[in-house]
C-alpha positions in Angstrom: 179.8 62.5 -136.8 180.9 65.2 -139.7 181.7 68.7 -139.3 180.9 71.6 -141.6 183.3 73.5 -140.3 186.1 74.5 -142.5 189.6 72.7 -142.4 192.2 74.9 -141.7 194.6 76.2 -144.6 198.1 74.3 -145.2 200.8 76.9 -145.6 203.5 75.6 -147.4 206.9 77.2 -146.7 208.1 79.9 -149.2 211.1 79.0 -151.4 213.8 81.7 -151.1 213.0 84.7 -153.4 215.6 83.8 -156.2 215.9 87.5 -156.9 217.9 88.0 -153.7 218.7 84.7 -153.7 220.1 83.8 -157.2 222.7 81.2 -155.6 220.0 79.5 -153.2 217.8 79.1 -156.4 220.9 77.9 -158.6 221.5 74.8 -155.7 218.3 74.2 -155.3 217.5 75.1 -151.4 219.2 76.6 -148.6 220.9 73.0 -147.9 222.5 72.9 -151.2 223.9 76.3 -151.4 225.7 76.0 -148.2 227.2 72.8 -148.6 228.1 74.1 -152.1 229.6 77.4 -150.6 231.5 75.0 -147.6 233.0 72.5 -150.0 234.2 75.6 -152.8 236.7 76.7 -149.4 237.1 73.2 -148.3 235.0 73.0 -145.5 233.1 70.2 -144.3 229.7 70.8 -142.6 228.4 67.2 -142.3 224.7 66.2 -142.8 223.1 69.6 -143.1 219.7 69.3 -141.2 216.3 70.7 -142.6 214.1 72.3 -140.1 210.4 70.3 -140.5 208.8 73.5 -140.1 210.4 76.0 -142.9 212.5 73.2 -145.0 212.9 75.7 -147.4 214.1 78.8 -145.8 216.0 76.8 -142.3 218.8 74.8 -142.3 221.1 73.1 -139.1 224.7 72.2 -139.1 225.8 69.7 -136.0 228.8 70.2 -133.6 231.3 68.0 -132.5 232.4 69.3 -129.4 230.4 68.6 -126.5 227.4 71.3 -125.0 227.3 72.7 -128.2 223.9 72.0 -130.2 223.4 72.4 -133.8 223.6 76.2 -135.4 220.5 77.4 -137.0 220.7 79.6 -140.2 217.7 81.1 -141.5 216.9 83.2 -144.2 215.2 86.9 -144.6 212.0 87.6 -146.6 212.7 91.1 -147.2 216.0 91.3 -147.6 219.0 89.4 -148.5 220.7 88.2 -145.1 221.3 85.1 -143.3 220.9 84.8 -139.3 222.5 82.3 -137.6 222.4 81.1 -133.9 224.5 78.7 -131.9 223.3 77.5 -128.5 225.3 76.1 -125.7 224.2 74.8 -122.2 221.2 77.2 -122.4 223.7 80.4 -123.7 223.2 82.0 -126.9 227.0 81.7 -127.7 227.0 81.9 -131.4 224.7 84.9 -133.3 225.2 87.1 -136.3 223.6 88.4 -139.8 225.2 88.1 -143.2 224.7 88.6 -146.9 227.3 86.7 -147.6 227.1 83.0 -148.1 230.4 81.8 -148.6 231.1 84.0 -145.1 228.2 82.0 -143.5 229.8 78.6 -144.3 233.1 79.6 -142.4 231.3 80.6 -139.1 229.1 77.2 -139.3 232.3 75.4 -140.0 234.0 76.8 -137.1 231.2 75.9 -134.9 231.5 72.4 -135.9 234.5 72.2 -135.8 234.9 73.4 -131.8 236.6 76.6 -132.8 236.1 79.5 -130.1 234.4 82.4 -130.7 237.0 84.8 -131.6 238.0 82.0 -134.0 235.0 81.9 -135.3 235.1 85.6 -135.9 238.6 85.7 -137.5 237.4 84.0 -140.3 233.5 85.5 -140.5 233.6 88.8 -138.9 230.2 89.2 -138.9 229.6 86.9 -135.8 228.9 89.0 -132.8 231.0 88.2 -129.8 230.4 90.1 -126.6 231.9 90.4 -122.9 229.5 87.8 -121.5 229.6 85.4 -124.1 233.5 84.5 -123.8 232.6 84.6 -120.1 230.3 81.8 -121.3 233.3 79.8 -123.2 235.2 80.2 -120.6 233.1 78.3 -117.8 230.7 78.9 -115.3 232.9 80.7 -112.7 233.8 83.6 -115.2 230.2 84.0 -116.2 229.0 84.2 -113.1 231.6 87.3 -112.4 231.2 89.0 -115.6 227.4 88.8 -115.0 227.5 90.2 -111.6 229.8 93.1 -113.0 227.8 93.9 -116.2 224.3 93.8 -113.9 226.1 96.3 -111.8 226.9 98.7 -114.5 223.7 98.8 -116.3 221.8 99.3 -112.7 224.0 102.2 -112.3 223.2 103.7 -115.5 219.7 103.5 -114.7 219.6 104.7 -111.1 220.1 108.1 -112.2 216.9 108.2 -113.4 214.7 105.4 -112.1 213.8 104.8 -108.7 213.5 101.0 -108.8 216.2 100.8 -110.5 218.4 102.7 -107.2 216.1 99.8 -105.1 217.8 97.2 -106.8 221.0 98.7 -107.4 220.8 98.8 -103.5 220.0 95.0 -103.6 222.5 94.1 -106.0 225.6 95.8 -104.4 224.3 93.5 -100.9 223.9 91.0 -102.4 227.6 90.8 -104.6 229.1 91.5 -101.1 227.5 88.2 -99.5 229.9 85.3 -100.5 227.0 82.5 -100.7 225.1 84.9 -103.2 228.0 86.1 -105.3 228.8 82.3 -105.9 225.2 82.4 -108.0 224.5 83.9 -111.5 222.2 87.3 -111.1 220.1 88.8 -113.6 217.0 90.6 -112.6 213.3 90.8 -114.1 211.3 93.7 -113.6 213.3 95.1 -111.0 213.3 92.3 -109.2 216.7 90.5 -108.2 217.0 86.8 -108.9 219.7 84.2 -108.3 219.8 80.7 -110.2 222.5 78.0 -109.4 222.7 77.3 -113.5 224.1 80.1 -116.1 222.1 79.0 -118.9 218.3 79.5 -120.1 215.8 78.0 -118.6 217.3 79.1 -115.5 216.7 77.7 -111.7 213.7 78.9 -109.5 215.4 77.2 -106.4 216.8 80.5 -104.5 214.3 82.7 -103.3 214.1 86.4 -105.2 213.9 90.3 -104.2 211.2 92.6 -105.5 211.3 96.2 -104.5 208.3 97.9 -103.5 207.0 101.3 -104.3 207.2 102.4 -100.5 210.7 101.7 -100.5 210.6 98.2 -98.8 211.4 95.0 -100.0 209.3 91.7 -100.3 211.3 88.1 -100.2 209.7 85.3 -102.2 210.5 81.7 -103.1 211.2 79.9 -104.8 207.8 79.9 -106.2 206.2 83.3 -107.2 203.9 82.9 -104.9 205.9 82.3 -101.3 206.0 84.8 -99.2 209.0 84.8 -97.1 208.7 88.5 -95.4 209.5 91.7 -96.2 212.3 94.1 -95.2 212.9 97.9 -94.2 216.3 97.9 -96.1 218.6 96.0 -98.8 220.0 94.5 -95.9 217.3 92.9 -94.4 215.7 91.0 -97.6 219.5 89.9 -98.5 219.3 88.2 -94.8 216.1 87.0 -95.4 217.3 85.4 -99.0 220.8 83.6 -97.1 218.4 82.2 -94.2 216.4 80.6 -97.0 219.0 79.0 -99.4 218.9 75.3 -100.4 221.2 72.9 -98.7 224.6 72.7 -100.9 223.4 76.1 -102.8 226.0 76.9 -105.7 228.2 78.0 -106.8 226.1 78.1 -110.1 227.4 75.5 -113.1 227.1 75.6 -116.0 223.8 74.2 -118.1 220.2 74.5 -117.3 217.5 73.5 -115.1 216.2 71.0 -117.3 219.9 69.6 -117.0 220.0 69.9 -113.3 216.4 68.1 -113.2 217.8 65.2 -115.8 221.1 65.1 -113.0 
């Protein structure tokens, strides 16, 4: 049986413009250039991958230490800059924008290599290093605290303004001072408050979760979205409700995903 209808289009990837990429068309691709830029400074980046989807304009350079998954530098269209991301155990750890190539090859080095962040930064200061991502480097245990802190702030800031925001400002502060909760990473998603036994992204729906209602109340669910557990009058009472309904040997939160804890 034939078809008259149309095939689909190929779109093959885009070299990089050579006016704002002069050195990227002198090397011949992305790949090139940065091993180029990496072995002028005496840097080794090992087999440079190619990303099957945008050879062209995406390249990956491997770790060596543990966790850490390749870096992934891509290029931009409408201006000269490269973006380059380093995940670890679900965490964003490594991110930043450059213009500068041979600046690029020191942070992908340094990744690599198993230099920390601030490392890392010493030598390419345009890689962005925040509060939460050394908490990250650290381990799981100072995560978890610097996340519980930061949430706090920023639910603060907002509670001036936004009455959801004071609902689960109330529910955070309960929560942080219940020691079987505080063991768990937080983060919250429209208002609602959640609790995963993993730091990293995609995190665990194992721990039941807070919404606030517009009445003022609260509703429990878990660990799917839609369990009901009950609902409660105060911050309290949905705090209770979340402890009562914990897993058996619940945290304290580790590092890694749930995909990892699944594969465990």
């Amino acid at each position: 049986m034939t078809s008259n209808s149309p095939r689909p289009a190929r779109h093959e990837p885009l070299p990089a413009d050579p006016d704002l990429y002069p050195d990227l068309a002198a090397a011949g691709s992305l790949a090139a250039a940065l091993a180029l830029a990496a072995a002028e400074q005496g840097l080794d980046l090992g087999a440079v991958l190619s990303n099957d989807s945008d050879p062209l304009r995406t390249v990956g350079v491997t770790s060596t230490t543990p966790g850490r998954e390749p870096c992934w530098i891509f290029i931009g269209s409408q201006s000269r800059w490269f973006n380059i991301n380093g995940p670890c155990q679900g965490v964003q750890l490594l991110s930043g924008s450059t213009s500068d190539l041979g600046e690029l090859a020191r942070a992908a080095a340094g990744w690599r290599d198993g230099a920390r962040l601030r490392e890392i930064q010493d030598d390419a200061a345009f890689i962005e290093v925040s509060e939460l991502t050394e908490a990250h480097e650290l381990g799981p245990a100072e995560a978890v605290t610097v996340k519980w802190r930061l949430l706090l702030e920023g639910l603060h800031q907002d509670a001036d303004r936004l009455d959801l925001a004071r609902q689960t400002l109330a529910l955070a502060e309960a929560a942080s001072a219940e020691p079987k909760l505080r063991q768990l990473y937080p983060f919250t998603s429209h208002w609602s408050l959640h609790f995963t036994t993993c730091t990293g992204f995609p995190y665990s729906w194992d721990v039941p979760f807070i919404d606030p209602l517009s009445d003022g109340r609260y509703r429990v669910c878990g660990p799917s979205r839609g369990t009901v557990i009950g609902e409660g009058d105060t911050a309290a009472a949905a705090i209770a409700m979340v402890v009562g309904a914990l897993p058996a040997n619940c945290g304290p939160a580790v590092a890694g995903t749930a995909n990892d804890q699944r594969q465990g």
